[in-house]
C-alpha positions as CSV (number, residue, x, y, z in Angstrom):
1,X,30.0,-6.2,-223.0
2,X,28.1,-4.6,-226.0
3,X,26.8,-1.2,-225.0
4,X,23.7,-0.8,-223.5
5,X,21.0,0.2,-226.1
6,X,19.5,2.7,-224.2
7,X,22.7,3.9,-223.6
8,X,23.1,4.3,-227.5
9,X,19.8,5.4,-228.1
10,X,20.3,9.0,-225.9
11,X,23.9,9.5,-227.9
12,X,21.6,10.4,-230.6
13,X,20.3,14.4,-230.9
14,X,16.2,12.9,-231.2
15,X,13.3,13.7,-228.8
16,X,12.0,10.5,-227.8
17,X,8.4,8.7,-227.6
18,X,8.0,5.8,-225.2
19,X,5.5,3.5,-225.0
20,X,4.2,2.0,-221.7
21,X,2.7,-1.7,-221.7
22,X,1.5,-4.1,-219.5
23,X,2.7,-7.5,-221.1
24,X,-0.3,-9.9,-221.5
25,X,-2.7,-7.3,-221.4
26,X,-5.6,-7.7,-222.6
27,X,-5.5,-10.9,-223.6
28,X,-2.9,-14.2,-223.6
29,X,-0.5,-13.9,-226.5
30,X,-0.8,-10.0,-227.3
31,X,3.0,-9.1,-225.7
32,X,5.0,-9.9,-229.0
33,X,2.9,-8.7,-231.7
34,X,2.2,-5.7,-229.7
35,X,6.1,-5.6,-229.1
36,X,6.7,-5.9,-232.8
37,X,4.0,-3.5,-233.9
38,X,5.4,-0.4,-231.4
39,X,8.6,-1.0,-232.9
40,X,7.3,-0.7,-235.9
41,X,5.6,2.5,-235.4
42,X,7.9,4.4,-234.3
43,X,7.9,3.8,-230.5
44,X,12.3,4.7,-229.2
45,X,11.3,2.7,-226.2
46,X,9.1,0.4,-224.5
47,X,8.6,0.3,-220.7
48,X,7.5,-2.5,-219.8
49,X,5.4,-2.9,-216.7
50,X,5.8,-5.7,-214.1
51,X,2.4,-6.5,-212.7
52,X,2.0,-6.3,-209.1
53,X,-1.0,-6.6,-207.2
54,X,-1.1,-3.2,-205.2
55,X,0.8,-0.7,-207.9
56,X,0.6,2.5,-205.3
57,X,1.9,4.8,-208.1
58,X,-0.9,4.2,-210.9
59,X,-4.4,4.8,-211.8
60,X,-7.0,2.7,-212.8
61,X,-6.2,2.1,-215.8
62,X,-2.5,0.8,-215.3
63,X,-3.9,-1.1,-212.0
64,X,-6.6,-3.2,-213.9
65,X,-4.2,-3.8,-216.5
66,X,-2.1,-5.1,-214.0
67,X,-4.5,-7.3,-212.4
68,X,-5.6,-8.8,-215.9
69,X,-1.9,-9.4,-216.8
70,X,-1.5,-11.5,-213.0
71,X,-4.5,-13.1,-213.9
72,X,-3.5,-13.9,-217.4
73,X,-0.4,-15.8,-215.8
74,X,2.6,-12.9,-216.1
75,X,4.6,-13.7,-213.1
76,X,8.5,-12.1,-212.9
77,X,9.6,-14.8,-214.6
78,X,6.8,-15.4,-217.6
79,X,7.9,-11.5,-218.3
80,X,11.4,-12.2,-218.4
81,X,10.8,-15.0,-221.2
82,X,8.3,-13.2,-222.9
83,X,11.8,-10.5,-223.5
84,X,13.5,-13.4,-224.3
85,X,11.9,-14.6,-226.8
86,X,10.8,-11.0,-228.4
87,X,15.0,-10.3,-228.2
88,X,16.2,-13.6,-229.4
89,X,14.2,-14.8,-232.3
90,X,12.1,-17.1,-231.5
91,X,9.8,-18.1,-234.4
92,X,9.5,-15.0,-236.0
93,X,10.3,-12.1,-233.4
94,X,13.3,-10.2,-233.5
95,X,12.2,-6.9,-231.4
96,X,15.5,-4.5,-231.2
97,X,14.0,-1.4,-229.6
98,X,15.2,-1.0,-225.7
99,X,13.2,-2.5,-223.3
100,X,12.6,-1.0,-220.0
101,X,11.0,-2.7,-217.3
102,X,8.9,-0.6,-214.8
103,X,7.5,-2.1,-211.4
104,X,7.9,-2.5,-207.8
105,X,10.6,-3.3,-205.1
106,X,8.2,-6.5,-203.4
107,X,8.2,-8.8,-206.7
108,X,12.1,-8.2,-207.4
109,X,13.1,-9.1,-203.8
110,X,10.8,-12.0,-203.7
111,X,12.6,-13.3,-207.3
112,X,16.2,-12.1,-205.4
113,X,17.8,-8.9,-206.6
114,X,20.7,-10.9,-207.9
115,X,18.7,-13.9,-209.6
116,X,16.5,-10.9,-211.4
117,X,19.6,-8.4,-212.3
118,X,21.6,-11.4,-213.8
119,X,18.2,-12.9,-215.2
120,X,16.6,-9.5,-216.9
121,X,20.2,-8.6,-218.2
122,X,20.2,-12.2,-220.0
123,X,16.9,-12.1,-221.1
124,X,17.7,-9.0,-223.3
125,X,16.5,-6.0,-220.7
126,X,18.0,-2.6,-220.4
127,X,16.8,-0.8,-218.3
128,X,15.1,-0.3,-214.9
129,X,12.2,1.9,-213.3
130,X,11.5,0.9,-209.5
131,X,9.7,3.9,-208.5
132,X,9.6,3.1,-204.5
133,X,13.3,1.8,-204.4
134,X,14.7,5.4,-203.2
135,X,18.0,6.8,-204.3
136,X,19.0,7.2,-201.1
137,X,18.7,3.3,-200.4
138,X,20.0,2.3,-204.3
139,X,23.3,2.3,-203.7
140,X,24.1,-1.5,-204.0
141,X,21.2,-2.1,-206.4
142,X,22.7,0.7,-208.4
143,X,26.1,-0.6,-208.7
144,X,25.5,-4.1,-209.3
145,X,22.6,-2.7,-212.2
146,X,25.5,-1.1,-214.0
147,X,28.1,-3.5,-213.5
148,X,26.6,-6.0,-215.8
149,X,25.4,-3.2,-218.4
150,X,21.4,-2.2,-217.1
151,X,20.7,1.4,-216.7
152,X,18.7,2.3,-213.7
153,X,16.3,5.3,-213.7
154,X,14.8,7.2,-210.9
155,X,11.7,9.9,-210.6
156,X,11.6,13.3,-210.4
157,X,8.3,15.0,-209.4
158,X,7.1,18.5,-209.2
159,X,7.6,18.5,-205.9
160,X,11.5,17.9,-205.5
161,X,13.7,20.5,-204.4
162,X,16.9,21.3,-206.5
163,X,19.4,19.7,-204.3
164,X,17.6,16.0,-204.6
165,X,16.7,16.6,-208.5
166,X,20.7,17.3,-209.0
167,X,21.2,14.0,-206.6
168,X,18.7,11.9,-208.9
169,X,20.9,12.9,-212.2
170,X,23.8,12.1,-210.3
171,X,22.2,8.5,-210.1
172,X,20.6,7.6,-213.2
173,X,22.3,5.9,-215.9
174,X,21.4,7.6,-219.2
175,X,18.5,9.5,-217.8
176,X,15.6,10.6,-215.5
177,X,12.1,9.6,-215.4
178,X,10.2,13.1,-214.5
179,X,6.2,13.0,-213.7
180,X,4.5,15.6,-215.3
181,X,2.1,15.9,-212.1
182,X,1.5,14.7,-208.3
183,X,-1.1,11.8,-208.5
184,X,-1.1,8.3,-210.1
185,X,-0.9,7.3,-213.8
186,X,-3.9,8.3,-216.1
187,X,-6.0,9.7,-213.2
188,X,-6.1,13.4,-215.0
189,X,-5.1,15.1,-218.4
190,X,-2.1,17.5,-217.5
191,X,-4.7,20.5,-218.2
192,X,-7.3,19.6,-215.3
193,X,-4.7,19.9,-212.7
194,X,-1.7,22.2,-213.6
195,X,-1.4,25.2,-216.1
196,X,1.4,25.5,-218.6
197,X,3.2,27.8,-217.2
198,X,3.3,25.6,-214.1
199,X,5.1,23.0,-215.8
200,X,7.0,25.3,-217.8
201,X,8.3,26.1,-214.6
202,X,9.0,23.0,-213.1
203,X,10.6,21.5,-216.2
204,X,12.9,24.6,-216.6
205,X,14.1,23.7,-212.6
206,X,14.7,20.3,-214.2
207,X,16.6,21.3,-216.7
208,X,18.7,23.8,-214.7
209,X,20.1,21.1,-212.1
210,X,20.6,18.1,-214.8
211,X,23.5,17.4,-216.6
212,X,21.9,14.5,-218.2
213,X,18.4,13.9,-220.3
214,X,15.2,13.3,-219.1
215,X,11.9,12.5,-220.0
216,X,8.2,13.0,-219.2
217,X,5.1,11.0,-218.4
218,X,1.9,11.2,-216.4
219,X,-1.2,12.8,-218.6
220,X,0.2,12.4,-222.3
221,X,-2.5,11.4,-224.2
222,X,-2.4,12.5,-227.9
223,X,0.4,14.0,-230.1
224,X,-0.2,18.0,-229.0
225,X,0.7,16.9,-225.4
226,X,3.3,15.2,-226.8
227,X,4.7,17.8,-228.9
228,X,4.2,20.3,-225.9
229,X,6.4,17.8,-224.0
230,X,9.1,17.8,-226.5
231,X,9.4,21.6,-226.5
232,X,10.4,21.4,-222.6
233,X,12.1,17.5,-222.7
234,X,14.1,15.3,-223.8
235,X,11.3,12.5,-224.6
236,X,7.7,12.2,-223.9
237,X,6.1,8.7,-222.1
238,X,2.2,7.5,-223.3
239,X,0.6,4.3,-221.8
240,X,-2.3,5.0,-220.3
241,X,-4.1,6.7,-223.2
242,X,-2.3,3.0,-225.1
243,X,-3.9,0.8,-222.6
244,X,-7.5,2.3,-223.2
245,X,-7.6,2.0,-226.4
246,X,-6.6,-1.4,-226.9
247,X,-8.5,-2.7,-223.7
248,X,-11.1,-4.1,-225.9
249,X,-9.0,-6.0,-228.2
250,X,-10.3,-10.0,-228.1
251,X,-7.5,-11.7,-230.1
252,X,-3.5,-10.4,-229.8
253,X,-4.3,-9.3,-233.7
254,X,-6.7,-7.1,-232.9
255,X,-4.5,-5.7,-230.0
256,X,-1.3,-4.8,-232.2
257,X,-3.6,-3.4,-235.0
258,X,-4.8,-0.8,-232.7
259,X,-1.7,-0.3,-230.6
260,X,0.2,0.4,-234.3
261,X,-3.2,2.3,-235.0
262,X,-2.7,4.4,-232.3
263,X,0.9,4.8,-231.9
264,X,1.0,6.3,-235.4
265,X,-1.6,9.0,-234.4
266,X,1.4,10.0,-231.9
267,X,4.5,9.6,-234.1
């Protein structure tokens, strides 16, 4: 089994910028060329988001995306080709960057946990973010993820205590997922609702009870937040601040010029 490439990607000595996307979003036809055009500019990962219709953990922003991308015909399954066709070459894709897939426990166990491990693995994934499937309960999910070569990631907040944060980096793969703030995706710039030093703080606990990376989302918006994020982490996470500025995009051209537009601006 070749090595997993996000596995490969975090043997490097690199602070990392991730993109977040909701395939299909805004229009049919945009998830390739957008794809293609993050790669391009520099994103290390793309977290992909599975659409669900009641997304507890995100704002506005992500939730409307969500709901465009169901009505714009992304099931489980329509994701899961669109990766296989972005990994394998289809016409003129060829996207290498790691692909992480980001959504909720109801939509994998309605596809079957098996069916969708084996399926996402084939389809090119490699990693996974299902932020209500707790650690405590991952155990079988968790073991047959890394049997056939998925990393699994889980969340840290600013509210968990040092024993669970040291559990959590026990259980990721390659790394955890920490939320820069308590409160859904987009819903506040990190300076509204916590100082600095406050997440000075809180990322410092972080690092002293991990042994592996981790990375930061929630409230990046521009490249200073994403520098400041680099200065306490191991990679930084943006998709909200993508998702508005491509939300009026009417033809998937027009949505990877300005996702390349913007994701330059943060590189």
């Amino acid at each position: 089994m070749p090595q997993n490439r996000i596995t490969t990607l975090l043997q490097q000595d690199k602070k990392l910028l991730i993109a977040y996307y909701m395939p299909e979003f805004p229009v049919i036809g945009s998830t390739l060329p957008v794809l293609e055009v993050l790669e391009e500019s520099g994103a290390d990962i793309v977290e992909l988001g599975m659409p669900y219709s009641d997304p507890i953990g995100d704002g506005p922003v992500i939730q409307e995306a969500a709901h465009t991308a169901i009505r714009n015909g992304v099931t489980i399954r329509h994701l899961l080709e669109l990766v296989r066709r972005a990994r394998h070459g289809e016409g003129c894709w060829k996207i290498t960057v790691p692909i992480l897939l980001m959504g909720y426990c109801n939509p994998v166990i309605a596809y079957g946990v098996d069916s969708f491990l084996h399926d996402a693995m084939e389809a090119g994934v490699d990693g996974l973010l299902i932020p209500d499937l707790p650690p405590e309960e991952a155990a079988d999910f968790l073991a047959k993820a890394k049997k056939i070569g998925l990393t699994v990631v889980f969340l840290v907040s600013p509210v968990t205590p040092p024993e669970r944060i040291e559990l959590i980096d026990s259980l990721s793969t390659d790394f955890s997922y920490c939320l820069a703030v308590n409160g859904t995706t987009g819903t506040a710039k990190l300076s509204d609702v916590a100082t600095e030093s406050m997440v000075d703080d809180y990322l410092k606990r972080v690092h002293r009870h991990t042994r592996k990376k981790f990375i930061v989302g929630f409230g990046i918006k521009d490249r200073s937040r994403v520098e400041y994020m680099w200065s306490l982490a191991d990679g930084a996470v943006v998709g909200t601040a993508l998702l508005q500025h491509i939300a009026g995009s009417a033809t998937p051209e027009e949505c990877a010029r300005l996702a390349g537009e913007f994701w330059k601006t943060l590189r």
